[in-house]
Backbone as CSV, one residue per row, in Angstrom:
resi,resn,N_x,N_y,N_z,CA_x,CA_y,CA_z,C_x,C_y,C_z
1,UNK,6.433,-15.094,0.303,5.325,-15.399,-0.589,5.656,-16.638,-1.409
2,UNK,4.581,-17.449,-1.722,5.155,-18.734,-2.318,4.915,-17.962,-4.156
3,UNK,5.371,-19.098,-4.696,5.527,-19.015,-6.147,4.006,-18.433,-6.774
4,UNK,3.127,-19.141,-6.719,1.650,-18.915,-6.929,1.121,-17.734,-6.167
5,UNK,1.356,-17.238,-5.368,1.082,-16.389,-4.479,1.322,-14.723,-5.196
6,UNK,2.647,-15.141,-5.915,2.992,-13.900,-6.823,2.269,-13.906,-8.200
7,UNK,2.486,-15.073,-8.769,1.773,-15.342,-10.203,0.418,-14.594,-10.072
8,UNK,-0.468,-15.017,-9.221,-1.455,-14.374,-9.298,-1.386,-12.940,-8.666
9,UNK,-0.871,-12.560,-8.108,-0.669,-11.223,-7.504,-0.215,-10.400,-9.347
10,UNK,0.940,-11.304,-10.258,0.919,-10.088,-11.030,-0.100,-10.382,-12.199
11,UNK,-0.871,-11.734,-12.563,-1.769,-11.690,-13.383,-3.067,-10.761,-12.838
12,UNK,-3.231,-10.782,-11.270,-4.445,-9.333,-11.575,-4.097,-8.357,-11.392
13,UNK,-2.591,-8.062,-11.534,-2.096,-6.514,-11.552,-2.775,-6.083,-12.868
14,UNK,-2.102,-6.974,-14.187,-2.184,-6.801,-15.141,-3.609,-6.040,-15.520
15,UNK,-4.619,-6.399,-14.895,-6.036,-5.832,-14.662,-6.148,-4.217,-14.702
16,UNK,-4.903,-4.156,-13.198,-5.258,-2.848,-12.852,-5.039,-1.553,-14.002
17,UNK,-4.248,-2.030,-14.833,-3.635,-0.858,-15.990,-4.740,-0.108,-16.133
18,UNK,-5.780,-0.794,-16.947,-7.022,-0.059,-17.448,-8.057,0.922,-16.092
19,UNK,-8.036,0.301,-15.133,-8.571,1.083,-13.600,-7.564,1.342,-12.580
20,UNK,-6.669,1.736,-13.206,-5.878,2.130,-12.397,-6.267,3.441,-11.670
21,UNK,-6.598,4.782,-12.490,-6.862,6.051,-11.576,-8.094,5.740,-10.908
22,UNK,-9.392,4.742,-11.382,-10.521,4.632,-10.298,-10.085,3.979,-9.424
23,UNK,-9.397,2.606,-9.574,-8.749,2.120,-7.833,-8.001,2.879,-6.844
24,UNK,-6.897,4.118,-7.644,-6.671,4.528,-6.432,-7.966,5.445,-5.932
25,UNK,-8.699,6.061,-6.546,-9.878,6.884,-5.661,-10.709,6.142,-5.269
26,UNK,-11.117,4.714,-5.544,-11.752,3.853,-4.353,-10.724,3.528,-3.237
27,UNK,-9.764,3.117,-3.399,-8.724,2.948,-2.334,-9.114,4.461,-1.201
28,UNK,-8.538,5.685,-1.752,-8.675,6.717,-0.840,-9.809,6.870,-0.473
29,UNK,-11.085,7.122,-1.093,-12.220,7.161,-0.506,-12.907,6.030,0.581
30,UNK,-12.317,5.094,0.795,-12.190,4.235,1.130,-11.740,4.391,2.395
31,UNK,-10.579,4.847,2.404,-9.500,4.880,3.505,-9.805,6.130,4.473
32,UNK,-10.322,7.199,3.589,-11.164,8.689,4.309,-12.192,8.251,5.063
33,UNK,-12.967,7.324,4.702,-14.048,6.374,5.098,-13.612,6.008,6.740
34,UNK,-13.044,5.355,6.189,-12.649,4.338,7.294,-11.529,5.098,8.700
35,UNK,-11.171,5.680,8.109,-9.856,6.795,9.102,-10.610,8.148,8.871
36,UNK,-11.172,9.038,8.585,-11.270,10.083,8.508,-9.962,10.877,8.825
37,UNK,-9.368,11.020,10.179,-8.321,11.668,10.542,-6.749,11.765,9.625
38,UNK,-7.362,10.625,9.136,-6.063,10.506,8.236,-5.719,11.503,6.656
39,UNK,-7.373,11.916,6.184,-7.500,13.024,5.424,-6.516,14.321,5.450
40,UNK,-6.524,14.762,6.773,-5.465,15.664,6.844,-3.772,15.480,6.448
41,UNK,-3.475,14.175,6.391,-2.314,14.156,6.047,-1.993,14.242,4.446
42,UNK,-2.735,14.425,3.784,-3.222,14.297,2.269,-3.425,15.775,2.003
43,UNK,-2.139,16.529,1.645,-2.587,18.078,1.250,-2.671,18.490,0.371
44,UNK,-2.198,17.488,-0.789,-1.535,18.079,-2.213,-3.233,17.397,-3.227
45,UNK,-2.962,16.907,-4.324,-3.678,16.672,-5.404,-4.231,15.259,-5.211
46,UNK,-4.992,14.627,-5.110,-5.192,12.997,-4.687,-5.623,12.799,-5.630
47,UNK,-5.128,13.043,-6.762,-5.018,12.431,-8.198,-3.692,11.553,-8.461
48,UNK,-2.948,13.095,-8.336,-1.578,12.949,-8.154,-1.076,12.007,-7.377
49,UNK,-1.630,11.364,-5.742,-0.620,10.820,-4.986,-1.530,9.393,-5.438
50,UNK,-2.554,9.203,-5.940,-2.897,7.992,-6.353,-2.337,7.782,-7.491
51,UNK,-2.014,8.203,-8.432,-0.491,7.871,-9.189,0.768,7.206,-8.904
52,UNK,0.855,8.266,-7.972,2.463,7.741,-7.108,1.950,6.386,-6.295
53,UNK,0.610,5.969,-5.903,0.693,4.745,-5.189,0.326,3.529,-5.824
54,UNK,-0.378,4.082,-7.043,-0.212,2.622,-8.799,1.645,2.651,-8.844
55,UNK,2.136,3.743,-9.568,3.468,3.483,-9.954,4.365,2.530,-8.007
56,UNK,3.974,2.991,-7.354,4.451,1.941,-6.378,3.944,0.576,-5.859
57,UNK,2.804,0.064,-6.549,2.467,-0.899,-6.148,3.236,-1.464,-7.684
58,UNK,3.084,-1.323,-8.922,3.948,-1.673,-9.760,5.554,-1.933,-9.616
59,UNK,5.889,-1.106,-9.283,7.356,-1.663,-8.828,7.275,-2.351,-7.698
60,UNK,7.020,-2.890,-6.742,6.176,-3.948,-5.780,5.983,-5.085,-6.611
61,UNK,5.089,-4.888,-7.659,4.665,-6.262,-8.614,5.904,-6.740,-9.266
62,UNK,6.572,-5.368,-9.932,8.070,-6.043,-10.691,8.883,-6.827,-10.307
63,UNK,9.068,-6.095,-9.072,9.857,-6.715,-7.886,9.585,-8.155,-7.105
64,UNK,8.795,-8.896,-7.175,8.100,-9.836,-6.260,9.248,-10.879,-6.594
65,UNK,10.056,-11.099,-7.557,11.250,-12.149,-7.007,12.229,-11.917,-6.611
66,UNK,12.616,-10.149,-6.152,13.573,-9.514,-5.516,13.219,-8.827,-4.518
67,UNK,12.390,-9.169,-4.012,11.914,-8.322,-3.043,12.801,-7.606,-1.950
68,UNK,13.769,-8.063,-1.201,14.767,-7.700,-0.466,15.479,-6.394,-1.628
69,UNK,14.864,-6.207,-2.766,15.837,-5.222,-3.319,14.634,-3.915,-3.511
70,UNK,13.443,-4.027,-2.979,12.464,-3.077,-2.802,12.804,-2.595,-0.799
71,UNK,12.888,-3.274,-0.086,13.495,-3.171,1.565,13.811,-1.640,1.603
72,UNK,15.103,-0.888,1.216,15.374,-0.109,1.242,14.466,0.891,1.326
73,UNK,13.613,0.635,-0.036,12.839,1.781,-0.513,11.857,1.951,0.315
74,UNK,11.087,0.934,0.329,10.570,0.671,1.483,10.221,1.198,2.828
75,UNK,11.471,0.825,3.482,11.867,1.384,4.420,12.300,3.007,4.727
76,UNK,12.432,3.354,3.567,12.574,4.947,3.774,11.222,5.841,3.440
77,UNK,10.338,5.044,2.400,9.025,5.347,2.543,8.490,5.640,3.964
78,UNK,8.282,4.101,4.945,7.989,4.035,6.037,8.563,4.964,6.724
79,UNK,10.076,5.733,6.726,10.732,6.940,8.044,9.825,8.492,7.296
80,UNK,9.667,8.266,6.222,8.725,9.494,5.426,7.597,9.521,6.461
81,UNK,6.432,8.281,6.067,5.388,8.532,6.463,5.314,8.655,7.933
82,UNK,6.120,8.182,8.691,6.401,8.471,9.998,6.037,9.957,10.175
83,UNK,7.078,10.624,9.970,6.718,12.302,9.839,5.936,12.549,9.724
84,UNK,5.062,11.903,8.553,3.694,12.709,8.685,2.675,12.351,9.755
85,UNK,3.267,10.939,10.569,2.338,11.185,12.078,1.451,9.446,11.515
86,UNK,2.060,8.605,10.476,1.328,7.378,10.125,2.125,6.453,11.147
87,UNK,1.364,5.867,12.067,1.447,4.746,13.211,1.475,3.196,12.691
88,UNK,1.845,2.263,13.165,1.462,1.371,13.228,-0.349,0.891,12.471
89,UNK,-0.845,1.174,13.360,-2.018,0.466,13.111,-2.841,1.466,12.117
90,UNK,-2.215,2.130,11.210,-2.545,2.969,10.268,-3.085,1.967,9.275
91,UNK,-0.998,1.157,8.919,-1.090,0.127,7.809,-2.274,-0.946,8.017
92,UNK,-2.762,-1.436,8.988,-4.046,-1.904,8.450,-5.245,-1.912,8.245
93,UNK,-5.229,-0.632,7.997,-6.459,0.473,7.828,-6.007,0.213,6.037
94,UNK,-5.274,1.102,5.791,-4.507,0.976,4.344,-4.713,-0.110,3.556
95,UNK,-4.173,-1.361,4.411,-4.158,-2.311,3.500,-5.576,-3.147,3.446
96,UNK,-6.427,-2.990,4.355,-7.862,-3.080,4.457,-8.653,-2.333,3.474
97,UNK,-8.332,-0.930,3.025,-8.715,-0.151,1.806,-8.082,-0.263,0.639
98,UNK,-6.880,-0.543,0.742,-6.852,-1.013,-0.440,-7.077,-2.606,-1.442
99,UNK,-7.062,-3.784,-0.365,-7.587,-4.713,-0.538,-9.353,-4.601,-1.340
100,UNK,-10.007,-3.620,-0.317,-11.144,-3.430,-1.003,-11.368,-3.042,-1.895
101,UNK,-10.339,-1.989,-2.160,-10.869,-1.017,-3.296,-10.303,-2.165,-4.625
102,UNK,-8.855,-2.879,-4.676,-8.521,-4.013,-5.326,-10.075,-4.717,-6.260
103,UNK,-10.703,-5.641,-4.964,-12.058,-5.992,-5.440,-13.006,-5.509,-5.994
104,UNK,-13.250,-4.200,-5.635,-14.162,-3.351,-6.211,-13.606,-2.885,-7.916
105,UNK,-12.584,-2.962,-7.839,-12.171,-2.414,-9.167,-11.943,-3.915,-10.157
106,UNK,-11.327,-4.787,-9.883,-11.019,-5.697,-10.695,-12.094,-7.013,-10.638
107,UNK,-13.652,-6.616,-9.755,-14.534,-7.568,-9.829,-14.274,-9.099,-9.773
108,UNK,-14.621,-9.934,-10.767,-14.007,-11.648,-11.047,-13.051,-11.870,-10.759
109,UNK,-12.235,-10.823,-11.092,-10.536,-11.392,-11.419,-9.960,-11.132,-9.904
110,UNK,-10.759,-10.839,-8.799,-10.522,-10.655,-7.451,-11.102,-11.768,-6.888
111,UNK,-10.808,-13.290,-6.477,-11.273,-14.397,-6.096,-10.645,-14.412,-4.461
112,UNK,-10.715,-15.057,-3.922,-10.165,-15.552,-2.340,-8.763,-15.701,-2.488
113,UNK,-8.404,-16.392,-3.630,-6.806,-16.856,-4.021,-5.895,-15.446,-4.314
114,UNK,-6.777,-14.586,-4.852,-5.724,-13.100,-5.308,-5.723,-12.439,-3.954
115,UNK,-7.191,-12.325,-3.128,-7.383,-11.356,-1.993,-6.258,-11.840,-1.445
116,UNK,-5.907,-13.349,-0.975,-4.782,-13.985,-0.354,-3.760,-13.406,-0.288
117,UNK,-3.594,-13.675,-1.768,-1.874,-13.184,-2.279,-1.939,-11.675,-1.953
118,UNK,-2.697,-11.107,-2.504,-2.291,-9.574,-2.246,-2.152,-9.078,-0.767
119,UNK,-3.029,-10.041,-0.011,-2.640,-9.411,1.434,-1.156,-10.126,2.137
120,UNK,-0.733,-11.253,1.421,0.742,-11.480,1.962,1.587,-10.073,1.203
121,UNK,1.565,-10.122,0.076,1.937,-9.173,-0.138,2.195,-7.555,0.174
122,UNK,0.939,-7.127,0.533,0.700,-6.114,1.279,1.417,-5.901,3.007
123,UNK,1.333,-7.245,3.209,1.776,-7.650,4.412,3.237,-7.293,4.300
124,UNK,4.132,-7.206,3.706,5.491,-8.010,3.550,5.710,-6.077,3.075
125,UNK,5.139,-5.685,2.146,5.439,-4.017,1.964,5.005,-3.154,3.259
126,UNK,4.212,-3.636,4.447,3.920,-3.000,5.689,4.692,-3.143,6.420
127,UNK,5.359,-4.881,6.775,6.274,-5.006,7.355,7.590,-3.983,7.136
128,UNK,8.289,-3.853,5.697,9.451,-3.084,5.746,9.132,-1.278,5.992
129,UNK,7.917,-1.176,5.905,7.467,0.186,5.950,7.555,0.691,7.670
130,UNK,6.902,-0.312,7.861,7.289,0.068,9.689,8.036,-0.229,10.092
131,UNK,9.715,-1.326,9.847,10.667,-1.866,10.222,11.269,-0.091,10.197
132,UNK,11.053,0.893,9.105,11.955,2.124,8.709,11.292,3.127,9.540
133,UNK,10.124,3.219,9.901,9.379,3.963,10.835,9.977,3.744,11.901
134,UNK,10.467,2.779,12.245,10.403,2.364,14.151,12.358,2.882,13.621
135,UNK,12.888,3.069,12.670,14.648,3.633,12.590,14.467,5.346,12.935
136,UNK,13.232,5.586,12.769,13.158,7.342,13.482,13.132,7.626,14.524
137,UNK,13.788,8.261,15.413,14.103,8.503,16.790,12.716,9.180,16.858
138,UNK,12.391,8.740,18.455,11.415,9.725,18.468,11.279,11.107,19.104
139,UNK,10.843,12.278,18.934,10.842,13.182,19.231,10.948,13.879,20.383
140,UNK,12.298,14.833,20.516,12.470,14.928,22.219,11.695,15.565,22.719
141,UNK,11.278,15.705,23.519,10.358,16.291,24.170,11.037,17.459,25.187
142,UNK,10.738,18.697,24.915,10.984,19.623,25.647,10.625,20.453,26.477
143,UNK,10.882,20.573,28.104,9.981,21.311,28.801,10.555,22.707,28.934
């Protein structure tokens, strides 16, 4: 990501504080939308896990001049969601809903220049997410 690329990535974070619990339920409703099938992997409170995915896009934002020191985490996220059966072409379902839901929530302060940045960004947290997915063996198959 270049220099500007982050700047604005964390000046419209700064946005999200105040809509933070409606972006993540446009994000998910969004993403139910668009995947339906993917609903089932969602068993618990989707209050709750849209919490856990503000507090992780925040440390994401903190992180944007260390990024190699988010990788790890990252990456073990990605062998998680594996398990639960999230593919490849999940993440750009995801990052397609949440890009939107982004706009929908932060209106103005969502221009071509932020959509940009946030999707390198997004890009670069998908990349290490599936680099840790594809470290899970896959399942033997038994006859």
């Amino acid at each position: 990501m270049t220099r500007r690329e982050k700047q604005v990535v964390r000046e419209s974070f700064r946005s999200v504080g105040d809509v933070a619990e409606a972006l993540a339920l446009l994000f998910y409703g969004r993403l139910f939308e668009r995947e339906p099938g993917l609903r089932s992997m969602f068993r618990g409170d989707i209050a709750a896990q849209g919490r856990k995915l503000m507090e992780m896009l925040a440390a994401v934002v903190e992180n944007l001049d260390r990024a190699e020191s988010m990788t790890p985490v990252l990456q073990a996220m990605g062998q998680r969601h594996a398990g639960y059966g999230v593919t490849d072409r999940h993440y750009d379902v995801v990052e397609e809903a949440l890009l939107w839901a982004l706009g929908q929530a932060l209106e103005a302060n969502f221009d071509a220049e932020a959509r940009g940045a946030w999707r390198a960004v997004l890009g670069q947290v998908s990349a290490a997410m599936k680099e840790g997915a594809a470290m899970v063996p896959p399942p033997v198959l038994r006859t």
